[in-house]
NUZA-315900 format. One record per residue (C-alpha): x, y, z; residue in one letter. Coordinates in steps of 0.25 Angstrom, whole numbers, padded with zeros to 4 digits, always signed. Layout:
BEGIN
+-------+-------+-------+----+
|    px |    py |    pz | aa |
+-------+-------+-------+----+
|     X |     Y |     Z |  a |
...
+-------+-------+-------+----+
//
This chain:
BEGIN
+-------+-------+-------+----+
|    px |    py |    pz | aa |
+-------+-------+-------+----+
| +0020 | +0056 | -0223 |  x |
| +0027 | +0045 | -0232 |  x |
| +0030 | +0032 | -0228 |  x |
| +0046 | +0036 | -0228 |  x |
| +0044 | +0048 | -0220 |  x |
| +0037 | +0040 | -0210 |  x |
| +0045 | +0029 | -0210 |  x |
| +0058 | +0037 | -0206 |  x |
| +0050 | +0043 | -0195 |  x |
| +0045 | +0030 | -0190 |  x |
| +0056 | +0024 | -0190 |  x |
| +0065 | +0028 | -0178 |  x |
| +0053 | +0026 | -0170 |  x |
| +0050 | +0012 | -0176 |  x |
| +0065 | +0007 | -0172 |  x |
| +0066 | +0016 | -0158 |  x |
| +0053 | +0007 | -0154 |  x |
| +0059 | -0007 | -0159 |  x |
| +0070 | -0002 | -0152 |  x |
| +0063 | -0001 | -0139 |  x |
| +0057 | -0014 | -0140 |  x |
| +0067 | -0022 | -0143 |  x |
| +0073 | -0015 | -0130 |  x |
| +0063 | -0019 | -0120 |  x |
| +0063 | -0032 | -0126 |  x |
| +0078 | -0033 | -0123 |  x |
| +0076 | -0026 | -0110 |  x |
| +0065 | -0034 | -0106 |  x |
| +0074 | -0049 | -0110 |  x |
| +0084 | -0043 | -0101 |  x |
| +0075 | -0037 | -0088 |  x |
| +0077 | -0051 | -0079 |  x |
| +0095 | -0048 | -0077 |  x |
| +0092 | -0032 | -0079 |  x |
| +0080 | -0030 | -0069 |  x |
| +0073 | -0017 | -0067 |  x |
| +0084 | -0009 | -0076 |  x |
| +0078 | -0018 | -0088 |  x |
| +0062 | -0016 | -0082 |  x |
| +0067 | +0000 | -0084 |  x |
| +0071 | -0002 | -0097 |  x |
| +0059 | -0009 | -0102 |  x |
| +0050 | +0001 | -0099 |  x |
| +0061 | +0013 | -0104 |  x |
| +0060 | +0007 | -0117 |  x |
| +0045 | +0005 | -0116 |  x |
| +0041 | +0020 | -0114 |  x |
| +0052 | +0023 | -0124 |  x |
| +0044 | +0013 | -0135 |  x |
| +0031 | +0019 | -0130 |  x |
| +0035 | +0033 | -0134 |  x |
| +0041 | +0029 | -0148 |  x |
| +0028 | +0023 | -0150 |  x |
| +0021 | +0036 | -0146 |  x |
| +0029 | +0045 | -0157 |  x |
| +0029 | +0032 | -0167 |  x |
| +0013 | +0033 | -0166 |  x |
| +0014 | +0049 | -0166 |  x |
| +0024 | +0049 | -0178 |  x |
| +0014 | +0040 | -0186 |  x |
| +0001 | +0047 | -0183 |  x |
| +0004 | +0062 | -0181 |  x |
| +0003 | +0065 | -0195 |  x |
| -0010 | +0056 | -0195 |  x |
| -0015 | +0063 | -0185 |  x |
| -0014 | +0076 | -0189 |  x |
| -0020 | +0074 | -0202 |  x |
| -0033 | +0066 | -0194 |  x |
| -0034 | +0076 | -0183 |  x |
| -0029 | +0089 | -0189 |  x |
| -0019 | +0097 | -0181 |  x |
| -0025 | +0096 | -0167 |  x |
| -0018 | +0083 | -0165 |  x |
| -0005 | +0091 | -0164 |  x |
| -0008 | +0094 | -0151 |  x |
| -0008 | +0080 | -0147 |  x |
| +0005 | +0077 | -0152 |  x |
| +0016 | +0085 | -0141 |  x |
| +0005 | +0077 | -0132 |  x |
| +0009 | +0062 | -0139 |  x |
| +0025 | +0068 | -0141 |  x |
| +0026 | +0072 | -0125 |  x |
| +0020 | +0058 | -0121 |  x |
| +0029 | +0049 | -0130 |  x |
| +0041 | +0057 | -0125 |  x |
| +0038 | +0055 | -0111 |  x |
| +0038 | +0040 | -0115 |  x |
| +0051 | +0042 | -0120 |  x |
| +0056 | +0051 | -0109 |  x |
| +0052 | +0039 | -0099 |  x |
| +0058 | +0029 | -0106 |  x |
| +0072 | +0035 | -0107 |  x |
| +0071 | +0039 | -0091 |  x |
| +0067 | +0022 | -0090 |  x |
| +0078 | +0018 | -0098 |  x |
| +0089 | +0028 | -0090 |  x |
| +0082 | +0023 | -0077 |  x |
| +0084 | +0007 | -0084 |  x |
| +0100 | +0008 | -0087 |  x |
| +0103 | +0016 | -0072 |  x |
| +0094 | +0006 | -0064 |  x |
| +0099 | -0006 | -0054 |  x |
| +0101 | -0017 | -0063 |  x |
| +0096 | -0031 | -0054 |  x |
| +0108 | -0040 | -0052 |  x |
| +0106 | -0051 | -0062 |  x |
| +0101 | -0065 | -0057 |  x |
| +0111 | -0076 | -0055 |  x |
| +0107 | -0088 | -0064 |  x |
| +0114 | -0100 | -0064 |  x |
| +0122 | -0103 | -0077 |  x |
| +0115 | -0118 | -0080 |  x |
| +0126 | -0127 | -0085 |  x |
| +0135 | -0139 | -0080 |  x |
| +0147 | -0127 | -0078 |  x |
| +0140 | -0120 | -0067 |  x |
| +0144 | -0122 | -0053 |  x |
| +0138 | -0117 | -0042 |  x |
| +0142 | -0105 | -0036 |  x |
| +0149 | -0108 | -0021 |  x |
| +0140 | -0106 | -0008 |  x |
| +0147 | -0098 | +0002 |  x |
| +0153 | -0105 | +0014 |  x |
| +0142 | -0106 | +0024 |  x |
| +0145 | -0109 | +0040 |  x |
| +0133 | -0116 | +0047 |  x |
| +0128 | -0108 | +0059 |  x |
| +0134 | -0114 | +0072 |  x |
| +0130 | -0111 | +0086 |  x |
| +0138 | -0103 | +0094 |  x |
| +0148 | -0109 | +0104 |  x |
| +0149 | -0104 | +0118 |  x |
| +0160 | -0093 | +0115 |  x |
| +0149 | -0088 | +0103 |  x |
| +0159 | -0095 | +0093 |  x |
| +0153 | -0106 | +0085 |  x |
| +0152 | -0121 | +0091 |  x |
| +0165 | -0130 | +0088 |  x |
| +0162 | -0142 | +0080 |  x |
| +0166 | -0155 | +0084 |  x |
| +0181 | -0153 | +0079 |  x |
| +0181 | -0140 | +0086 |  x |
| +0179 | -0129 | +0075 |  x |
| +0165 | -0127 | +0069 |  x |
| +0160 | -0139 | +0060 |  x |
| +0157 | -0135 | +0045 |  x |
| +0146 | -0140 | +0035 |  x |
| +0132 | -0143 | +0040 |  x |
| +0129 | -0145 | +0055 |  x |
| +0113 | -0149 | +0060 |  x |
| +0106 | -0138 | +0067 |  x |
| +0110 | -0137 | +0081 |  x |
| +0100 | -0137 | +0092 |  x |
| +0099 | -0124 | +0098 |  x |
| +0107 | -0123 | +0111 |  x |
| +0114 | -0134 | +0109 |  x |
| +0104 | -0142 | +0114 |  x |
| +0104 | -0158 | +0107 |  x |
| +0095 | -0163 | +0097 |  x |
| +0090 | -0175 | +0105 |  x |
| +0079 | -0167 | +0114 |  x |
| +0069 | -0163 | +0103 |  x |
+-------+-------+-------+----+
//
C-alpha cells in the first residue's frame, strides 16, 4: 500500500477523532452551566472516538495482518467491524439522548463590579400574635406596628417573671 493511498484513507479518520476531542474538550469547559446534557455529550463523543480509533487501528494493520497470519485473520475482522460499530451506534444514541435532555437552570453569579446593585428583598411582615377577634394585635397607634418588633412572651405574659 503506498504512503499516498494510505494517507487518503487515514485521513478522515485522522481529522473525525481530532474532531471529537476537541468536542469533549469544549464540552467538558462548558459541563458546570449545561449539567448533565454536557455529562451526556461527553461520553457520546467518547464511545464515538473509541470507535474511530478501532477501524483507525483495523484500517492500518488489516493488510499487516493478513500478510502475518494468512487468511485466517479474516474471520476476526467482521468480529473487530461489529464492535467498533456498536461504539459508534452508542455514541450517536449518547449524543441524541444529550441535545433532548433537561438542561440544569444555570447558576446565578453575581456580576462583580461597582455597577452592581443588589437585587431588592421581597416585603417581609414580622409574625404578630393574634388579637382576641383572631386578627393580628393593634400596635400602639392602633394598626399593626412595621419593622422589627422583640419577641413577645408567649400568652402575653411579661418579661419581668423569668
Amino acid at each position: 500500500m503506498s504512503f499516498l493511498n494510505m494517507l487518503t484513507n487515514l485521513l478522515p479518520a485522522l481529522v473525525t477523532a481530532l474532531l471529537l476531542v476537541v468536542g469533549i474538550v469544549l464540552i467538558g469547559m462548558n459541563r458546570r452551566h449545561v449539567g448533565r446534557a454536557a455529562t451526556l455529550g461527553m461520553s457520546g463523543c467518547g464511545l464515538l472516538l473509541i470507535g474511530t480509533l478501532i477501524n483507525l487501528v483495523l484500517s492500518i494493520l488489516t493488510q499487516t495482518l493478513i500478510e502475518s497470519y494468512g487468511s485466517s485473520m479474516l474471520a476476526a475482522l467482521p468480529f473487530a467491524y461489529l464492535v467498533s460499530s456498536l461504539f459508534h451506534l452508542a455514541g450517536i444514541g449518547l449524543l441524541i439522548w444529550a441535545v433532548v435532555a433537561r438542561r440544569t437552570a444555570p447558576r446565578q453569579e453575581r456580576p462583580q463590579g461597582p455597577g452592581w446593585q443588589q437585587p431588592p428583598q421581597p416585603y417581609h411582615q414580622p409574625y404578630q400574635q393574634p388579637g382576641p377577634q383572631g386578627g393580628p394585635q393593634p400596635g400602639p397607634q392602633g394598626g399593626p406596628q412595621g419593622g422589627w418588633q422583640p419577641p413577645q412572651p408567649p400568652y402575653g405574659g411579661d418579661q419581668s417573671g423569668y
